[in-house]
N, CA, C and O atoms as a Tinker XYZ file with bonds, in Angstrom:
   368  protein
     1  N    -83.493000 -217.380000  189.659000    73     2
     2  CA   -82.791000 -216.201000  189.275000    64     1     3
     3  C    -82.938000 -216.002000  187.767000    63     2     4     5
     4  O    -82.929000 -216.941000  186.971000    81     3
     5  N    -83.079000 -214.673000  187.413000    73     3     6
     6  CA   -83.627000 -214.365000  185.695000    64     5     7
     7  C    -82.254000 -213.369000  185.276000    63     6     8     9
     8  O    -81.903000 -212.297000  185.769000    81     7
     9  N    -81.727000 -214.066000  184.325000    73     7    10
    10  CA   -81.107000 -213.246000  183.406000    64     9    11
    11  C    -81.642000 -212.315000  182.788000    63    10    12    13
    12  O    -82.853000 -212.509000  182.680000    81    11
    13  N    -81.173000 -211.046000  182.161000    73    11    14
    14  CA   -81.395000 -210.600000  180.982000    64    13    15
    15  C    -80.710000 -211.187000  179.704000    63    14    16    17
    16  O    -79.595000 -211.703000  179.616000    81    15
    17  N    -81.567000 -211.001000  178.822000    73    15    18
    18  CA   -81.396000 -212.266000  177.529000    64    17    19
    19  C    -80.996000 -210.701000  175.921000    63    18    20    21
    20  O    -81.072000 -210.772000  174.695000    81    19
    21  N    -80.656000 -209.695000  176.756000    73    19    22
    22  CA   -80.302000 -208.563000  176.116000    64    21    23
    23  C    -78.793000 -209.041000  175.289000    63    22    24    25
    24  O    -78.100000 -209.849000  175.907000    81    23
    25  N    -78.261000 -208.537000  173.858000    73    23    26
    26  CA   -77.091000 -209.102000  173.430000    64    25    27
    27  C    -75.942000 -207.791000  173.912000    63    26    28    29
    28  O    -76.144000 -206.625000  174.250000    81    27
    29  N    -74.800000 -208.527000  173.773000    73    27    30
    30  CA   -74.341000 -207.503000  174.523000    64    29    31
    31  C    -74.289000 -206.137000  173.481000    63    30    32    33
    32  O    -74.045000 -204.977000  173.815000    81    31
    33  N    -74.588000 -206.638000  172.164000    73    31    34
    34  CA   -74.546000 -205.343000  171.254000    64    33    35
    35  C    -75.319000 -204.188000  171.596000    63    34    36    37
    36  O    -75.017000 -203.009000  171.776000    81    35
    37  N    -76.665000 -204.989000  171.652000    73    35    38
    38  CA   -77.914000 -203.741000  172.275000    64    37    39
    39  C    -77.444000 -203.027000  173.576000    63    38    40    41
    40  O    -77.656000 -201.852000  173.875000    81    39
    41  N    -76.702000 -204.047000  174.357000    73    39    42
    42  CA   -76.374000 -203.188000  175.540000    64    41    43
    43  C    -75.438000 -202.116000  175.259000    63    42    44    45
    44  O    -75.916000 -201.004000  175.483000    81    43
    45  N    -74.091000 -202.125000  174.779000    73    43    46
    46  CA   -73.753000 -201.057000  174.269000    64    45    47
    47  C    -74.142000 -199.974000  173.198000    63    46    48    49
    48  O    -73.754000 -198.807000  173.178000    81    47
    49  N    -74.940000 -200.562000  172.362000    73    47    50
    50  CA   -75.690000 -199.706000  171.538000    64    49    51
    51  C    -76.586000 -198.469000  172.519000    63    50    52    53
    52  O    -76.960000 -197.353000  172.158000    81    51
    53  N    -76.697000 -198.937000  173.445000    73    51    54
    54  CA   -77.491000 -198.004000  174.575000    64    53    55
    55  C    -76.861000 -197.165000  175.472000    63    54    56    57
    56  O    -77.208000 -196.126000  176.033000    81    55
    57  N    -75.727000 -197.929000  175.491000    73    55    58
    58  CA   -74.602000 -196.912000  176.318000    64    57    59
    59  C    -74.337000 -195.673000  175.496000    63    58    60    61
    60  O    -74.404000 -194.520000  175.921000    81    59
    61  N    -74.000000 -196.084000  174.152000    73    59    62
    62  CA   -73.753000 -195.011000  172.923000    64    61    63
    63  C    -74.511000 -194.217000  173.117000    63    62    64    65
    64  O    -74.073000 -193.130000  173.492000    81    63
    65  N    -75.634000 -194.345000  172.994000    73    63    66
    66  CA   -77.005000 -193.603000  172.789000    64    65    67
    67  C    -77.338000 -192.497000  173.917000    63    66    68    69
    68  O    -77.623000 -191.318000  173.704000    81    67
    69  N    -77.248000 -193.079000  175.033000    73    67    70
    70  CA   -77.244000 -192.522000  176.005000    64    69    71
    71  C    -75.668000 -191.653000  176.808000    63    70    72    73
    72  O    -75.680000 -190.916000  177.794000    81    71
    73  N    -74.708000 -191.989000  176.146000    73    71    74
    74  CA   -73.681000 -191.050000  175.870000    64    73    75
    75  C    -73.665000 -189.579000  174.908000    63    74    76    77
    76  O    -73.452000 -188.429000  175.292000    81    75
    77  N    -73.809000 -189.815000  174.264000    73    75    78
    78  CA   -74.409000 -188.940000  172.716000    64    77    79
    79  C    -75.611000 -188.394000  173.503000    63    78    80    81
    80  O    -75.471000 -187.173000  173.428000    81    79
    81  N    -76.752000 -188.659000  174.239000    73    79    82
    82  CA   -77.460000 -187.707000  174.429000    64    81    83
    83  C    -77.443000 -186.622000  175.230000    63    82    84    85
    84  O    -77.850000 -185.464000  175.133000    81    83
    85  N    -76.289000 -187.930000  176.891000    73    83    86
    86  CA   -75.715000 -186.274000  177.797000    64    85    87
    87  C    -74.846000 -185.754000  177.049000    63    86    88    89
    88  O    -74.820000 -184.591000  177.452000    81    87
    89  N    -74.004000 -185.852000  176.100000    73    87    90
    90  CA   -72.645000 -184.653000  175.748000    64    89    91
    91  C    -73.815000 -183.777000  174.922000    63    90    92    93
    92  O    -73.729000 -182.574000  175.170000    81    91
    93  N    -75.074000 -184.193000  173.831000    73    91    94
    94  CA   -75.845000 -182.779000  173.213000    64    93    95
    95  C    -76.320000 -181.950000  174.480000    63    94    96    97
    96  O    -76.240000 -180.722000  174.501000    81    95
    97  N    -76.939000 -182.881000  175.792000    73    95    98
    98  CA   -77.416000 -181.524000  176.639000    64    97    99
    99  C    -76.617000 -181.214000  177.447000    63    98   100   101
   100  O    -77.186000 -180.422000  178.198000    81    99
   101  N    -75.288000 -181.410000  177.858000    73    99   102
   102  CA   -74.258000 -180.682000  178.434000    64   101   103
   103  C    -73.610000 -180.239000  178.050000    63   102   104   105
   104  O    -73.375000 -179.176000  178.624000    81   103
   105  N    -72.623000 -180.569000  176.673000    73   103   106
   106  CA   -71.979000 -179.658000  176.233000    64   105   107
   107  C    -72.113000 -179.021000  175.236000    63   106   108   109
   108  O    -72.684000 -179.501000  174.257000    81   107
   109  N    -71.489000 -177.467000  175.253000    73   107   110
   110  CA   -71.941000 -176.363000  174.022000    64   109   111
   111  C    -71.017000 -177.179000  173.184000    63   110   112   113
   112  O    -70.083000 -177.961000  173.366000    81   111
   113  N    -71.836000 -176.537000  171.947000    73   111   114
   114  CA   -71.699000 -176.654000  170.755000    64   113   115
   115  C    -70.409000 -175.901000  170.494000    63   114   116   117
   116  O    -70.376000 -174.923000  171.241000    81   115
   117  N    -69.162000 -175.991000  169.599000    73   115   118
   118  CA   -68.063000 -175.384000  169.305000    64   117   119
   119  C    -68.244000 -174.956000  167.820000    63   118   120   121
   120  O    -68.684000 -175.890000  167.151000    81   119
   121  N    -68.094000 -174.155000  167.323000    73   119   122
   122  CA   -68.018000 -173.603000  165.486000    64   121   123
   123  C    -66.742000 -174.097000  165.488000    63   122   124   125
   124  O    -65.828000 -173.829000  166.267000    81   123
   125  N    -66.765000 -175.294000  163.982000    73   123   126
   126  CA   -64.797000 -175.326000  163.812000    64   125   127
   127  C    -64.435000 -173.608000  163.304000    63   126   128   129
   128  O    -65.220000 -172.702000  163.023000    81   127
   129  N    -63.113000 -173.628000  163.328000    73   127   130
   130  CA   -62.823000 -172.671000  162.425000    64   129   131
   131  C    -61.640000 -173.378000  162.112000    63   130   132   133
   132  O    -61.179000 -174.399000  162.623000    81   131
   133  N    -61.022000 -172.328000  160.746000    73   131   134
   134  CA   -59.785000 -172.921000  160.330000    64   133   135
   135  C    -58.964000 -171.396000  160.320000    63   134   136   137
   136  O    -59.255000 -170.222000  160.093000    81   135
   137  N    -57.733000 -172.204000  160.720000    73   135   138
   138  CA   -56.519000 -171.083000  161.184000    64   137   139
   139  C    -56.215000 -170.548000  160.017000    63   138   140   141
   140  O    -56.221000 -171.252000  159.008000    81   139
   141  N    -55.884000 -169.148000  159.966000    73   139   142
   142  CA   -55.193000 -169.012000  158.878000    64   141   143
   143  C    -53.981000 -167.989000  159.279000    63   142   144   145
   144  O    -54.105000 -167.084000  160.104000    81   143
   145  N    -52.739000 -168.301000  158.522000    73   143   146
   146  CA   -51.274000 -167.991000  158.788000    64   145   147
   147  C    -51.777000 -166.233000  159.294000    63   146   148   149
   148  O    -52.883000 -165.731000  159.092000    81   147
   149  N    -50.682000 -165.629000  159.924000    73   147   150
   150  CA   -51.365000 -164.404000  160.509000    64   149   151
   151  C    -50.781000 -163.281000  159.385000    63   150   152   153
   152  O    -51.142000 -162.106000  159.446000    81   151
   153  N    -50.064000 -163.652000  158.597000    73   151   154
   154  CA   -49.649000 -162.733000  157.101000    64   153   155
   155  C    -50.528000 -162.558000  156.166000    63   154   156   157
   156  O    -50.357000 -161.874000  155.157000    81   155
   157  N    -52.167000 -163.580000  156.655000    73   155   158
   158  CA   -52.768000 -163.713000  155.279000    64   157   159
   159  C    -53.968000 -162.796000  155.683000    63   158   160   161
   160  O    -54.947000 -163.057000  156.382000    81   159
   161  N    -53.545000 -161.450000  154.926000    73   159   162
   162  CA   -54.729000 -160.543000  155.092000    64   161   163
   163  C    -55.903000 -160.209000  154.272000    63   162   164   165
   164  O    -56.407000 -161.286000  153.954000    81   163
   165  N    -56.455000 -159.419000  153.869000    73   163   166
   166  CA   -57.435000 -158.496000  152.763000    64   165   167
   167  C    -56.845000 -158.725000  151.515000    63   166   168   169
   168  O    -57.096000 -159.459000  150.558000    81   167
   169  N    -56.081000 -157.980000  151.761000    73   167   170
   170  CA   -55.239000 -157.722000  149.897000    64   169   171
   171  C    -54.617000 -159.518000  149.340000    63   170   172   173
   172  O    -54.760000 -159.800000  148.150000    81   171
   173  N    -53.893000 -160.699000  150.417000    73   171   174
   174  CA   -53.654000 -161.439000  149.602000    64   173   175
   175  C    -54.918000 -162.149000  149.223000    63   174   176   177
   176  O    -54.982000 -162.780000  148.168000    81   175
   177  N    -55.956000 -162.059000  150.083000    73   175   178
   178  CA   -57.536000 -162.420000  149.839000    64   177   179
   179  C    -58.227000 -161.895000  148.236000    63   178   180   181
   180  O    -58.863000 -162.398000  147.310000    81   179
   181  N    -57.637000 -160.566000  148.616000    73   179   182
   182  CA   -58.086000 -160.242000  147.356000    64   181   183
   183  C    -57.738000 -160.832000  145.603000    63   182   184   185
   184  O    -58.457000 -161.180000  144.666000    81   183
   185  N    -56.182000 -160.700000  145.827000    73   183   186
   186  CA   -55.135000 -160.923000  145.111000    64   185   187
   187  C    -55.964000 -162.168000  144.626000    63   186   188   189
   188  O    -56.633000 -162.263000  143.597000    81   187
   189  N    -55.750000 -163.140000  145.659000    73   187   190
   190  CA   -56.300000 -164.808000  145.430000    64   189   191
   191  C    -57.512000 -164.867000  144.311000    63   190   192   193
   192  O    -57.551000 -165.498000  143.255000    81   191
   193  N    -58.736000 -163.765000  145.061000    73   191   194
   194  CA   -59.959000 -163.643000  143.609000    64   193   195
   195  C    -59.571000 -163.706000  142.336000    63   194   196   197
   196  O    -59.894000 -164.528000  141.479000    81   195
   197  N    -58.462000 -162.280000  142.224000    73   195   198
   198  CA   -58.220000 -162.256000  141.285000    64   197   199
   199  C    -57.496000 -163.517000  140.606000    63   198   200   201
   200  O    -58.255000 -164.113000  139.841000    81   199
   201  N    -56.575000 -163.909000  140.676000    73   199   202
   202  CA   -56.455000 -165.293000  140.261000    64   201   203
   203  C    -57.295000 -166.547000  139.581000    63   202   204   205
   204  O    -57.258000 -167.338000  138.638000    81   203
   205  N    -58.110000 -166.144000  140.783000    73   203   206
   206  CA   -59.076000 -167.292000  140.544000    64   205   207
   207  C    -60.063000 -167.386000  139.421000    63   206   208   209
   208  O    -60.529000 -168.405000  138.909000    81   207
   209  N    -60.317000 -165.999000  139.106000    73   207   210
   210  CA   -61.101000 -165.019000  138.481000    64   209   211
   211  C    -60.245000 -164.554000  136.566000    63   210   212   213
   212  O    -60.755000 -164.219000  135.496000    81   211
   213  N    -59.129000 -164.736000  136.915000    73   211   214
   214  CA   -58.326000 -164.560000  135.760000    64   213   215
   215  C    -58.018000 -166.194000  135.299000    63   214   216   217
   216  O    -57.500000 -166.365000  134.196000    81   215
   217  N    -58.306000 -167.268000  136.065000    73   215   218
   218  CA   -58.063000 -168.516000  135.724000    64   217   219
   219  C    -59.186000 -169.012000  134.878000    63   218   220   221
   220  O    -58.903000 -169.876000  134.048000    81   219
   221  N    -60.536000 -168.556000  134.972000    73   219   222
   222  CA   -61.472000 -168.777000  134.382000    64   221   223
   223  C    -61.783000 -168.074000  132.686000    63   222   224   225
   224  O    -62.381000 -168.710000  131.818000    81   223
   225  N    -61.310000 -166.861000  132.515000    73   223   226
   226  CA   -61.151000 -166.109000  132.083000    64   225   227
   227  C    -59.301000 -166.317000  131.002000    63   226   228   229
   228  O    -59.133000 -165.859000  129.872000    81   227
   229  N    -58.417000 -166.966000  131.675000    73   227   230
   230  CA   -57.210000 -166.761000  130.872000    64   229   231
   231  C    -56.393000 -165.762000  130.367000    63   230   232   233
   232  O    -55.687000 -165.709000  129.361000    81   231
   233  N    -56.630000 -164.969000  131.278000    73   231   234
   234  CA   -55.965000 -163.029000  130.751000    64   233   235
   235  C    -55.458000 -163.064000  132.000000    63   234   236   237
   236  O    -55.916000 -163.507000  133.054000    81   235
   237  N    -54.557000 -162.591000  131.756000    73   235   238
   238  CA   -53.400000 -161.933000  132.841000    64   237   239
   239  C    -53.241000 -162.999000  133.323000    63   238   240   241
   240  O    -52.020000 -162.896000  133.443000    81   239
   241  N    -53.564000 -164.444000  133.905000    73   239   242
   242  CA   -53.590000 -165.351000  134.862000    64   241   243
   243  C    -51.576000 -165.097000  135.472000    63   242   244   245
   244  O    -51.291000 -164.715000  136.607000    81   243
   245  N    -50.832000 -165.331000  134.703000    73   243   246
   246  CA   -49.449000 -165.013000  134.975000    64   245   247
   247  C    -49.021000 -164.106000  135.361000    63   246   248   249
   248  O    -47.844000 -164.238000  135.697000    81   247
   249  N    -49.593000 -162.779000  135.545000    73   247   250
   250  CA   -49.099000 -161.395000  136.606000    64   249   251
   251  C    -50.109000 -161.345000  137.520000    63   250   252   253
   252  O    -49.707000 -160.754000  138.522000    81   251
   253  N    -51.291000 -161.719000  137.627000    73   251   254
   254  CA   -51.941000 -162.627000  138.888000    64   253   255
   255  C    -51.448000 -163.178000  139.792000    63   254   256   257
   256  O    -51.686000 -163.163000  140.999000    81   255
   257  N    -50.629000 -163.759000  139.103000    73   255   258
   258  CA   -50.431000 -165.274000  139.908000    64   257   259
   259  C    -49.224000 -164.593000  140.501000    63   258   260   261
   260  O    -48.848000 -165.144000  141.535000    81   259
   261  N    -48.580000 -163.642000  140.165000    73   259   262
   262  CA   -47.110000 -162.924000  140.407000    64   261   263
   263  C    -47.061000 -162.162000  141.855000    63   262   264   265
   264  O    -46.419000 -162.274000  142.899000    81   263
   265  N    -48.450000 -161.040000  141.158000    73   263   266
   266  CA   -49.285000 -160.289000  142.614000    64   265   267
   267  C    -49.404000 -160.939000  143.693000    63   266   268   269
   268  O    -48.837000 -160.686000  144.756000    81   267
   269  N    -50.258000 -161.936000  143.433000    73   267   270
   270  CA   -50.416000 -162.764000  144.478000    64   269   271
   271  C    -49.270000 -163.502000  144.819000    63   270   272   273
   272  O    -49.240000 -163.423000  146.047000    81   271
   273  N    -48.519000 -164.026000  144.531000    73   271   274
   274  CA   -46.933000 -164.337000  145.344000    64   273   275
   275  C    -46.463000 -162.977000  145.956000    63   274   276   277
   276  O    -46.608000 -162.782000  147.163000    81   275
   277  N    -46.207000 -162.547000  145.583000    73   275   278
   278  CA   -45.418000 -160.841000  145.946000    64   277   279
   279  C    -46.130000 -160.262000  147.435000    63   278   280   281
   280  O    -45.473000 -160.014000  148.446000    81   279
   281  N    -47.589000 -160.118000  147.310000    73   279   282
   282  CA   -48.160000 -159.590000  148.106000    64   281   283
   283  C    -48.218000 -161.070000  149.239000    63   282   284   285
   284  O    -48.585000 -160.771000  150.376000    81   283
   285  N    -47.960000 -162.268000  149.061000    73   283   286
   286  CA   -48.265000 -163.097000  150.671000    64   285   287
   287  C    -47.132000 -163.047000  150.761000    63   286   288   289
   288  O    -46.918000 -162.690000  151.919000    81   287
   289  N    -45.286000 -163.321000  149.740000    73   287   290
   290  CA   -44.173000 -163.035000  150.493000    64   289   291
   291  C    -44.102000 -161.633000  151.093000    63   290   292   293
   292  O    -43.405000 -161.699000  152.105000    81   291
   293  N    -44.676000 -160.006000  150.813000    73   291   294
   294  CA   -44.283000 -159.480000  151.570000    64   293   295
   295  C    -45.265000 -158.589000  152.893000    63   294   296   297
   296  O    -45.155000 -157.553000  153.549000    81   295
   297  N    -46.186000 -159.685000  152.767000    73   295   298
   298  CA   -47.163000 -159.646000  154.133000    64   297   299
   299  C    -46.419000 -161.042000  155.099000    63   298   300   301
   300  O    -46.516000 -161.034000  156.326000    81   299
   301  N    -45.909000 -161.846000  154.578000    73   299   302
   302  CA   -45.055000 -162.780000  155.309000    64   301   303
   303  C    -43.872000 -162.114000  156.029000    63   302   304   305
   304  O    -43.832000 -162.181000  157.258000    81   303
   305  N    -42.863000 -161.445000  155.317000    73   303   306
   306  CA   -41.974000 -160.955000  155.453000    64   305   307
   307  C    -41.923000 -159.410000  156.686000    63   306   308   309
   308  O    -41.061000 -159.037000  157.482000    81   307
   309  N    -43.145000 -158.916000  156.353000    73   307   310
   310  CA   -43.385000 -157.804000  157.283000    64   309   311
   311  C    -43.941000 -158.565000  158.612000    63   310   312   313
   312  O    -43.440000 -158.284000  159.701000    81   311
   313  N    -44.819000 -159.381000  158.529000    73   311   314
   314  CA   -45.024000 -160.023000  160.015000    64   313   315
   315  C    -43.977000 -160.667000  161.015000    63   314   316   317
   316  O    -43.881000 -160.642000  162.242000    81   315
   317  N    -43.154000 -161.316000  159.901000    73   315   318
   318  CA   -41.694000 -161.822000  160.787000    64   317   319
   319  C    -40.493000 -160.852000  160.897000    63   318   320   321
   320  O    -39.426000 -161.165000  161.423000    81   319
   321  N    -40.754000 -159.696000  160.375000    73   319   322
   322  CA   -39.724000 -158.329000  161.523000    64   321   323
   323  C    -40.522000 -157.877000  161.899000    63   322   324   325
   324  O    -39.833000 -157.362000  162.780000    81   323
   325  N    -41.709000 -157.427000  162.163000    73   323   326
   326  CA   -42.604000 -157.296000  163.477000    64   325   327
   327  C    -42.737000 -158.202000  164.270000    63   326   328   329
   328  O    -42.880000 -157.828000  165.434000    81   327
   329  N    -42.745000 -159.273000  164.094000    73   327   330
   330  CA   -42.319000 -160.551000  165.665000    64   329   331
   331  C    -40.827000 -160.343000  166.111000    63   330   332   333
   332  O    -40.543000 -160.521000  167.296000    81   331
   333  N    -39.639000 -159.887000  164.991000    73   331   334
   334  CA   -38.476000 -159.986000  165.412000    64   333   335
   335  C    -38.398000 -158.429000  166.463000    63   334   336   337
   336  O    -37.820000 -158.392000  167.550000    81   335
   337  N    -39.125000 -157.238000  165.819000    73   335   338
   338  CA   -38.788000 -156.235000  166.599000    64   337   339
   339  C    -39.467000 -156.555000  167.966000    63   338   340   341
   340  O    -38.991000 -156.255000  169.061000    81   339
   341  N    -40.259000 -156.994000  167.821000    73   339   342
   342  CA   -41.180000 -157.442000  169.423000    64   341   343
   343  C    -40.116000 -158.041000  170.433000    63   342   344   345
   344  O    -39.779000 -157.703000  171.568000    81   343
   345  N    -39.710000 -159.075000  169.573000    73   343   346
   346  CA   -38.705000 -159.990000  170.642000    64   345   347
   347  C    -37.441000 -159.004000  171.082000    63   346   348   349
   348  O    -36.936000 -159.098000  172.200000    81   347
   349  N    -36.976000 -158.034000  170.073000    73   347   350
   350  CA   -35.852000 -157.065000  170.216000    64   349   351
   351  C    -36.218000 -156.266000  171.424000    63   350   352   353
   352  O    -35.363000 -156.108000  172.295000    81   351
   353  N    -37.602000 -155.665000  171.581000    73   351   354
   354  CA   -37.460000 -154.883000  172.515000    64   353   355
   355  C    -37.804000 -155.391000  173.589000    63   354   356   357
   356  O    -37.867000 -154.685000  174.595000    81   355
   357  N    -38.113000 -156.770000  173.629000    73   355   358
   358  CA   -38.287000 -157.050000  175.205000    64   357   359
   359  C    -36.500000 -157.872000  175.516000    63   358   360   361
   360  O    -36.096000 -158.192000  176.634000    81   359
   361  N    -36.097000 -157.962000  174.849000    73   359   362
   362  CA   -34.754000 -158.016000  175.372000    64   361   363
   363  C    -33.351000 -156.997000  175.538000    63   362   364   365
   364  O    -32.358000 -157.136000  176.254000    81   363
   365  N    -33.703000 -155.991000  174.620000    73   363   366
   366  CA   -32.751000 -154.930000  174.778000    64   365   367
   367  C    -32.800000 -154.011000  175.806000    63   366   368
   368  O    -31.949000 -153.124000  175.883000    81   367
């Protein structure tokens, strides 16, 4: 009777291998994405440039930085009484 004289490393090294090759030809590929809060639109996008853009630069950086608070608290603030009126009218 003949053993294989294989270590058990190689043997799992092959399992790996051959794991990793059915999940590339069976399963699709996914794009990550990253979430972003549902208040965060265009304008605080924009706002943010500017910031970023006045940080390099050193002018205005402090009413920048103001805008941009102002405009994500009241894109925050408008999304959570539009969830509250939502919930209002399915219960009233």
């Amino acid at each position: 009777m003949e053993y294989d004289t294989q270590s058990t490393e190689s043997i799992y090294q092959s399992i790996v291998s051959a794991h990793k090759a059915a999940a590339k030809a069976t399963i699709p590929y996914k794009q990550k994405t990253k979430k972003q809060p549902p208040w965060e639109n265009k304008d605080v996008d924009l706002r943010r440039s500017v910031v970023k853009q006045n940080q390099v630069t050193y002018i205005n950086i402090n009413k920048a930085l103001d805008d941009l608070k102002d405009a994500y608290d009241n894109n925050k603030k408008e999304y959570i009484q539009n969830k509250i009126s939502e919930i209002e009218t399915i219960y009233i």
